[in-house]
TINU-307699 format. One record per residue (C-alpha): x, y, z; residue number from 1; residue in three letters. Coordinates in steps of 0.5 Angstrom, whole numbers, always signed. Example, Ala and Ser with C-alpha at 12.3 -4.5 7.8 and 13.67 -1.06 7.14 Angstrom:
BEGIN
    xx    yy    zz  nr rest
   +25    -9   +16   1  ALA
   +27    -2   +14   2  SER
//
This chain:
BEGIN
    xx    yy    zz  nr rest
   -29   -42   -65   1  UNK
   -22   -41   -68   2  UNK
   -17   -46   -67   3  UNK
   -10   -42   -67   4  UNK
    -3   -45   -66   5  UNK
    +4   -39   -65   6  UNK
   +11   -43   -67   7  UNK
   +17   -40   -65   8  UNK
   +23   -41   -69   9  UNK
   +30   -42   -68  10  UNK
   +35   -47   -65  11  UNK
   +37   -41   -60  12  UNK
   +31   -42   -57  13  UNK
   +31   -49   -56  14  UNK
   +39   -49   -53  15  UNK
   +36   -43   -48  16  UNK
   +40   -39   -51  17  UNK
   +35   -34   -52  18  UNK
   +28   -33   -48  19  UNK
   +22   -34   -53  20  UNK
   +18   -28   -51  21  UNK
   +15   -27   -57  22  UNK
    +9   -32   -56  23  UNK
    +7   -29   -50  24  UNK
    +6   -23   -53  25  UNK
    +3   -26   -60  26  UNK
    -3   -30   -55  27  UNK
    -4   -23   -51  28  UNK
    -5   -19   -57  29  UNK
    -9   -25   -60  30  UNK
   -13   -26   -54  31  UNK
   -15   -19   -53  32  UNK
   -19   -19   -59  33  UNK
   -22   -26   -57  34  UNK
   -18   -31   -61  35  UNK
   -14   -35   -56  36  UNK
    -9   -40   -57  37  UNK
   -10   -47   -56  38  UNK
    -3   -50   -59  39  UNK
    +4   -47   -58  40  UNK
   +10   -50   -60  41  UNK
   +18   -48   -62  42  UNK
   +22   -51   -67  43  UNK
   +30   -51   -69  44  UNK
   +32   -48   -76  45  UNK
   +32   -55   -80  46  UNK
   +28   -55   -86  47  UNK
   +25   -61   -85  48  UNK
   +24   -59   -78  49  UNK
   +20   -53   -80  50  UNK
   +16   -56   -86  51  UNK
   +14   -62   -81  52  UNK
   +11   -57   -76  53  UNK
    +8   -53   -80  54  UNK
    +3   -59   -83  55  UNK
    +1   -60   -76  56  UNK
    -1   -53   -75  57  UNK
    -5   -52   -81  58  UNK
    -8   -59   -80  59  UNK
   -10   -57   -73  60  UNK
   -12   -50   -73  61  UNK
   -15   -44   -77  62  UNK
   -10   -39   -75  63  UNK
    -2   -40   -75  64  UNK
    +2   -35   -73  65  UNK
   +10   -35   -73  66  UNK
   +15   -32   -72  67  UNK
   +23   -33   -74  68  UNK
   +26   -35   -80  69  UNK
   +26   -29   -85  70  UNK
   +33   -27   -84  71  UNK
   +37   -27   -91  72  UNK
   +42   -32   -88  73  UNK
   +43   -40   -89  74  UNK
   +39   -42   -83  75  UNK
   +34   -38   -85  76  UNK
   +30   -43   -87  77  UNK
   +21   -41   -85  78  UNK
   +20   -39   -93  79  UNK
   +23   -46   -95  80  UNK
   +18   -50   -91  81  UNK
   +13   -45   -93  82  UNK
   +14   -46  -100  83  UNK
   +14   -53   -99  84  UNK
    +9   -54   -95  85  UNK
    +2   -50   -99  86  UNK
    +6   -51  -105  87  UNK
    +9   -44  -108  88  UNK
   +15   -42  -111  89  UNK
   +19   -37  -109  90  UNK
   +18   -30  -113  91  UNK
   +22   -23  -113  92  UNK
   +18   -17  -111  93  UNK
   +21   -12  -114  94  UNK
   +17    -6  -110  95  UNK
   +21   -10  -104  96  UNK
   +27   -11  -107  97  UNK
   +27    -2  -107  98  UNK
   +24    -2  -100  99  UNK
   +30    -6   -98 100  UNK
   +36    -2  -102 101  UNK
   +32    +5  -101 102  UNK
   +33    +3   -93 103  UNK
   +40    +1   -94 104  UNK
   +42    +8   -97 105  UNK
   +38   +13   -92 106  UNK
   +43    +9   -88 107  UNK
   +49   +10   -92 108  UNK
   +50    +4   -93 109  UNK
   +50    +0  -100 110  UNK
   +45    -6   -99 111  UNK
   +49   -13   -98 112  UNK
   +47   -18  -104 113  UNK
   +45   -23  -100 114  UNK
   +40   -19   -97 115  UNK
   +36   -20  -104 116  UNK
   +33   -26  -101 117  UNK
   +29   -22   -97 118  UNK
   +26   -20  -103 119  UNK
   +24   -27  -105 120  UNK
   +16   -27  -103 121  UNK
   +12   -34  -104 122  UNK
    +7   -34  -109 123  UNK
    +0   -32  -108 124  UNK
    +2   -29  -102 125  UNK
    +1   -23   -98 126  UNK
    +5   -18   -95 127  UNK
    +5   -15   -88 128  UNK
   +10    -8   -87 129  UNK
   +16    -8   -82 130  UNK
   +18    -2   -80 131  UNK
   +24    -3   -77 132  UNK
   +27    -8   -81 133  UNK
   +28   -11   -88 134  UNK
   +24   -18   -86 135  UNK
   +16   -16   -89 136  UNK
   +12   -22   -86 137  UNK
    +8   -26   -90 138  UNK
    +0   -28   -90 139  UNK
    -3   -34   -94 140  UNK
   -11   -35   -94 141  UNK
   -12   -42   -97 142  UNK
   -20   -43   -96 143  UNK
   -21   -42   -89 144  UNK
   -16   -42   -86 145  UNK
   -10   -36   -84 146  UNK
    -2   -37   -84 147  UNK
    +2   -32   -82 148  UNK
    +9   -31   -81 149  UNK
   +13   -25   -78 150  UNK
   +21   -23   -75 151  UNK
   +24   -26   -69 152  UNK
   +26   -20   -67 153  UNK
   +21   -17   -62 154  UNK
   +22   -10   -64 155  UNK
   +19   -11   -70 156  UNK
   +14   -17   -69 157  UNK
   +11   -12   -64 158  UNK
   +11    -7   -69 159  UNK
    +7   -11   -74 160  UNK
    +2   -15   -70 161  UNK
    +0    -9   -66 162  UNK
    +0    -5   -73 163  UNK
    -2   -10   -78 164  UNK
    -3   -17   -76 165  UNK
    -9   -15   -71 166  UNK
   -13   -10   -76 167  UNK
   -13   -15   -82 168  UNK
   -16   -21   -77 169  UNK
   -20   -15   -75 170  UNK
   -22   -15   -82 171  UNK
   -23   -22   -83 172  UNK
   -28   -22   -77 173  UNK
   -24   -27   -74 174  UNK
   -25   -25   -67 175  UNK
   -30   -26   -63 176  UNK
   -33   -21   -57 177  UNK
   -29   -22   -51 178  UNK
   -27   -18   -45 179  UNK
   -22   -19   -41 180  UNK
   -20   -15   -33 181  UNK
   -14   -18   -28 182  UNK
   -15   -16   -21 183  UNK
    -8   -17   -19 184  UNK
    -6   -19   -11 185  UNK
    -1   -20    -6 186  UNK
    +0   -22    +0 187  UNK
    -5   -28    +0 188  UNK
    -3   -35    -2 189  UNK
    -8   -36    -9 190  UNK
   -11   -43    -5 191  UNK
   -13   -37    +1 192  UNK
   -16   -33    -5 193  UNK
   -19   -39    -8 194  UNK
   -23   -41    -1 195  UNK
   -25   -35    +0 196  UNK
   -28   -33    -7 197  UNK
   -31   -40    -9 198  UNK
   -36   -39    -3 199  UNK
   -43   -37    -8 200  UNK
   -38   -37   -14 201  UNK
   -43   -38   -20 202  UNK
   -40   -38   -27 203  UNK
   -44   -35   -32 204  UNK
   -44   -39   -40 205  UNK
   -38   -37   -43 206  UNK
   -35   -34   -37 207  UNK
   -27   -36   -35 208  UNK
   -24   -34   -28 209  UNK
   -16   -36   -28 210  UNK
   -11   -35   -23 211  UNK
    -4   -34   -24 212  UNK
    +1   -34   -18 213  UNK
    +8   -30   -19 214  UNK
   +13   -28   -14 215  UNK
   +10   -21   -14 216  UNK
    +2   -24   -12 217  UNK
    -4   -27   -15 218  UNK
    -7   -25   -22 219  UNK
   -14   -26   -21 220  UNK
   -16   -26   -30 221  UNK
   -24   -25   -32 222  UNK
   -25   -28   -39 223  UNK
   -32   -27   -41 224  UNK
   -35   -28   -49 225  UNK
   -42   -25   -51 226  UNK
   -45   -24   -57 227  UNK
   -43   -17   -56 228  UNK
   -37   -13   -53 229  UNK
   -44   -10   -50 230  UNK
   -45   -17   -48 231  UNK
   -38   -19   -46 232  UNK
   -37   -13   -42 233  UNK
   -43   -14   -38 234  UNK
   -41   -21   -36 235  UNK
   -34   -20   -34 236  UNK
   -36   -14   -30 237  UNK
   -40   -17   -25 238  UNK
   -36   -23   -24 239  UNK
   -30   -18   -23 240  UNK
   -35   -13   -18 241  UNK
   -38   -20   -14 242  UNK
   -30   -22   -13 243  UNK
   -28   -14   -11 244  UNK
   -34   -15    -6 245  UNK
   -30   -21    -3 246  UNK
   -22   -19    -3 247  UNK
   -22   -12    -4 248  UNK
   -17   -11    +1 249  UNK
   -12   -15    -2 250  UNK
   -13   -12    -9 251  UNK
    -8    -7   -11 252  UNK
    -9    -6   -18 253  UNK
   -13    -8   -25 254  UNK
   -10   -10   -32 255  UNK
    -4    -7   -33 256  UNK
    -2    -3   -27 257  UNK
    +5    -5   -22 258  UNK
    +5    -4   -15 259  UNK
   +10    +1   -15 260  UNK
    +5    +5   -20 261  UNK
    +0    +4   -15 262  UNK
    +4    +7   -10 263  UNK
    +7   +13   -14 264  UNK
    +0   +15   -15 265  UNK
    -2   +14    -8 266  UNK
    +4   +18    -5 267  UNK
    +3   +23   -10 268  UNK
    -5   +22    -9 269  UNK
    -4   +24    -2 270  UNK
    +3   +29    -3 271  UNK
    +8   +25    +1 272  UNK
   +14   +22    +1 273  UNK
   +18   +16    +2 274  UNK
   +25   +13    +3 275  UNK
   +28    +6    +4 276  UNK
   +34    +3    +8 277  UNK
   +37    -4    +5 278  UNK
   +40   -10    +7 279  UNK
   +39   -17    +3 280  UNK
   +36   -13    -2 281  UNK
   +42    -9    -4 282  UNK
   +37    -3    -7 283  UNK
   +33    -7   -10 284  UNK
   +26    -4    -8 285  UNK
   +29    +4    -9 286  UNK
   +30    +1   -16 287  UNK
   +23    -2   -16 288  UNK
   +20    +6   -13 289  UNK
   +25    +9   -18 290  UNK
   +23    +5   -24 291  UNK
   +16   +10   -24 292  UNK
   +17   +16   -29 293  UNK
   +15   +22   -25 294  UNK
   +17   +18   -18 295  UNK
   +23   +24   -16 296  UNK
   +17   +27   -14 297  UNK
   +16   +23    -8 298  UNK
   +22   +18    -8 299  UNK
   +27   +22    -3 300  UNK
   +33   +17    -3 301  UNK
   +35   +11    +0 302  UNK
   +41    +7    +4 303  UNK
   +45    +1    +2 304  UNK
   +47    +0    +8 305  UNK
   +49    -8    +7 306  UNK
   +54    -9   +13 307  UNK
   +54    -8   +20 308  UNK
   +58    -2   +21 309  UNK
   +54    +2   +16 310  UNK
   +48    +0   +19 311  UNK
   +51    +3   +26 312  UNK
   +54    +8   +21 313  UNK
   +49   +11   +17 314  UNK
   +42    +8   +20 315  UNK
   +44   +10   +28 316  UNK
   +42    +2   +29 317  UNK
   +45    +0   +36 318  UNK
   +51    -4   +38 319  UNK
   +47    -7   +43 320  UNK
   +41    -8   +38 321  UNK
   +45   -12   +34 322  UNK
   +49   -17   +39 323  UNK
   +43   -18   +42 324  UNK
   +39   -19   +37 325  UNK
   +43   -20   +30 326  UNK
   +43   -16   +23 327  UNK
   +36   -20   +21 328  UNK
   +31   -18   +26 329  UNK
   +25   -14   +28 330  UNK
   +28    -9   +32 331  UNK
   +34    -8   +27 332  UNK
   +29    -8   +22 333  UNK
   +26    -2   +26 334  UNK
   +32    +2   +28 335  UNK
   +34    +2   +20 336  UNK
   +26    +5   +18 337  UNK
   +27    +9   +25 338  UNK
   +34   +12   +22 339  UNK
   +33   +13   +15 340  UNK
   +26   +17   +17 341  UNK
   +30   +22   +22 342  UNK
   +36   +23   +17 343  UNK
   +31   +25   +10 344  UNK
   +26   +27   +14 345  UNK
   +21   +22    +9 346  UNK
   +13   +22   +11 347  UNK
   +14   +15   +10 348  UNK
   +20   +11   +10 349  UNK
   +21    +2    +8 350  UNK
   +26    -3   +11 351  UNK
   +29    -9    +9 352  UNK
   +33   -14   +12 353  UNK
   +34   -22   +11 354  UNK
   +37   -28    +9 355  UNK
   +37   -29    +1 356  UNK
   +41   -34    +1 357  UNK
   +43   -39    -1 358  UNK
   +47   -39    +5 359  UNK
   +48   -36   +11 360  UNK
   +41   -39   +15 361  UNK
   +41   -42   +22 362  UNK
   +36   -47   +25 363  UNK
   +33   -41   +28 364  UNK
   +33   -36   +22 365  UNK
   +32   -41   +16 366  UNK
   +34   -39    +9 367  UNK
   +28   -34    +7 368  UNK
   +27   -30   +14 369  UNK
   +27   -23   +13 370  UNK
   +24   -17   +17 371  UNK
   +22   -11   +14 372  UNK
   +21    -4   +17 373  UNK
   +16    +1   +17 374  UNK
   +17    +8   +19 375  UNK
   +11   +14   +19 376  UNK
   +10   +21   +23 377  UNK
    +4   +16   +26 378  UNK
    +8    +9   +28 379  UNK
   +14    +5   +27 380  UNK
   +13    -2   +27 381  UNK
   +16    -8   +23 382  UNK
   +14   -15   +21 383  UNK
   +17   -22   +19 384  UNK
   +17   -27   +13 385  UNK
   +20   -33   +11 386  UNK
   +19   -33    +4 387  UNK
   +23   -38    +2 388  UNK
   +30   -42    -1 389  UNK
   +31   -38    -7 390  UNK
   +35   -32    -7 391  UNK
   +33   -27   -13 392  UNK
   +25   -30   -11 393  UNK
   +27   -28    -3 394  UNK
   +30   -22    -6 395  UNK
   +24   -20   -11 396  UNK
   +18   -21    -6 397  UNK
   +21   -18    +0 398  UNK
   +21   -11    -5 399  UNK
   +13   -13    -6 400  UNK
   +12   -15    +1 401  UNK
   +15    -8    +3 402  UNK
   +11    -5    -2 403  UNK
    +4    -8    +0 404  UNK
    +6    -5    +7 405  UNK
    +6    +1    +5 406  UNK
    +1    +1    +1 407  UNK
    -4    -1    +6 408  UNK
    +0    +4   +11 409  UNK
    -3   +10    +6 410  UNK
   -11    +6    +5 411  UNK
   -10    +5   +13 412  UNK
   -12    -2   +11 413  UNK
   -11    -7   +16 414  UNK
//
């Protein structure tokens, strides 16, 4: 099996300044084709720095890629320590150098001198296209091993690995067979699902089950390799069908699907509506609906209805409800479901109210308490949680708890 590190290159990365995207990206599109990253590292702008992590990667893996570095300024230093470290000399690329003046004129703008160092390309190596940029990656095969450098900037990574670094390692047979599904959940806790799937779990020979806890739910991801893509689907498929058998009412989704995606093909699926009513998520989960290309064909509206008087106001919550009760409860979360339905005449309509925090808890209603309410020309009902003690996490699961309740709504799961 190949051995493959990714390194991210940059000083911002290092100082947080930038969130290092990049290699999560590469890994995805590596592992699709079966070559999984067994090594990541980052690195600041230092020659030395750079050269030294470079000698580490070669020396330990078959395949490196990297990323940052080829810009035409100082601290642009990734072809340095290429140069350094497999022993080349940088030389101009003539052909380049015109790509490069070629694009700066169709923009009307006359080529700045110093980015002539883009057309700077190590001995011997090869050249990936950049379509969007000026900064062309660089490949060096030295016996059995590949080293490829790209761009910081995501737009155009994504552009070369999807477009020109996955079909060249296709063409060196690199990859191996492998096939990859995500059964994704929510609203169970992954030791509940671990408990509940390891009961006659049997993995077969070159067969990997993961589990990827977020704040939106558990990502279930079957890894099977085989001789063949015949093979290796076989495998996956049967594990992610006994897995399905075991915890289908939790699964919303495969690969690539969201929640809301789900939902907006649900609601269309059955020709309903829905409309939400908000509190502590102070329209969150209408952004979340909304997010969906196509969602004004179901997503009738929603209120932001934060503080007491606008619940009143707008909602039709009653006083008496909210001095006997208060804004974060059941029966205000019911009232809020209740109102926003008869005012937008929605088939379907979610509440949300809480505590996000970090203040505003009590000893009864902790930070993380919220109810949320749900509203159909069947029933009108509301649960509570207690998601935890961090505000934008409290804010981001109340949305998918809101979702999964209706989700299940829509299937009638119970």
């Amino acid at each position: 099996m190949t051995d493959i590190e990714i390194i991210t290159i940059g000083d911002e990365l290092l100082l947080g300044q930038t969130i290092d995207t990049n290699s999560a990206f590469i890994a995805r599109q590596l592992s699709e084709i079966g070559l999984i990253p067994r090594f990541k590292s980052s690195v600041g702008d230092d020659v030395e720095e750079i050269e030294n992590a470079f000698k580490l990667a070669i020396q330990r893996a078959e395949l490196v890629v990297t990323t940052g570095g080829l810009g035409p300024t100082d601290d642009d230093n990734t072809k340095k320590a290429i140069v350094k470290v497999f022993r080349r000399r940088l030389v101009l690329d003539d052909k380049l150098l015109e790509d490069i003046r070629s694009r700066y004129k169709k923009r009307g703008i006359e080529m700045p001198l110093i980015n002539q160092n883009q057309a700077l390309i190590p001995s011997g190596s090869l050249t990936f296209k950049n379509k969007f940029g000026s900064a062309v990656g660089i490949g060096i095969i030295e016996k059995n091993s590949v080293f490829i450098a790209l761009p910081g900037v995501p737009t155009e990574m994504k552009q070369m690995v999807e477009g020109e670094i996955i079909p060249f390692l296709k063409s060196k047979n690199l990859g191996r067979p492998v096939k990859m599904i995500t059964l994704r959940t929510t609203g169970i806790f992954e030791s509940q699902l671990a408990e509940i799937i390891a009961d006659r779990l049997k993995l077969e020979s070159g067969v990997k089950l993961a589990y990827l806890p977020s704040f939106s739910g558990v990502d279930l991801r079957v890894v099977a390799h085989g001789e063949s893509e015949g093979v290796a689907n076989e495998k996956a498929q049967k594990l992610a069908a006994f897995i399905e058998k075991k915890i289908a009412r939790h699964i919303y989704g495969k690969d690539h699907d969201t929640l809301p995606s789900v939902i907006g093909k649900l609601l269309k699926d059955y020709n309903k509506t829905v409309a939400t009513a908000e509190s502590c998520t102070g329209g969150q989960l209408g952004e979340m609906i909304t997010s969906i290309s196509g969602s004004s064909n179901y997503y009738l509206g929603g209120f932001v209805a934060y503080s007491n008087d606008v619940k009143k106001a707008q909602l039709a919550v009653r006083e008496e409800t909210l001095e006997k009760h208060g804004a974060v409860s059941e029966e205000c979360a019911f009232e809020m479901a209740a109102g926003c339905g008869k005012i937008l005449k929605s088939d379907y309509t979610l509440s949300i109210t809480g505590i996000a925090g970090p203040e505003g808890g009590t000893e009864d209603k902790p930070v993380g308490t919220t109810f949320i309410g749900l509203s159909s020309v069947h029933a009108t009902y509301a649960r509570s949680f207690n998601f935890g003690v961090d505000r934008e996490t409290n804010r981001a699961r109340a949305c998918y708890a809101a979702l999964e309740m209706l989700r299940r709504e829509i299937l009638d799961i119970k």
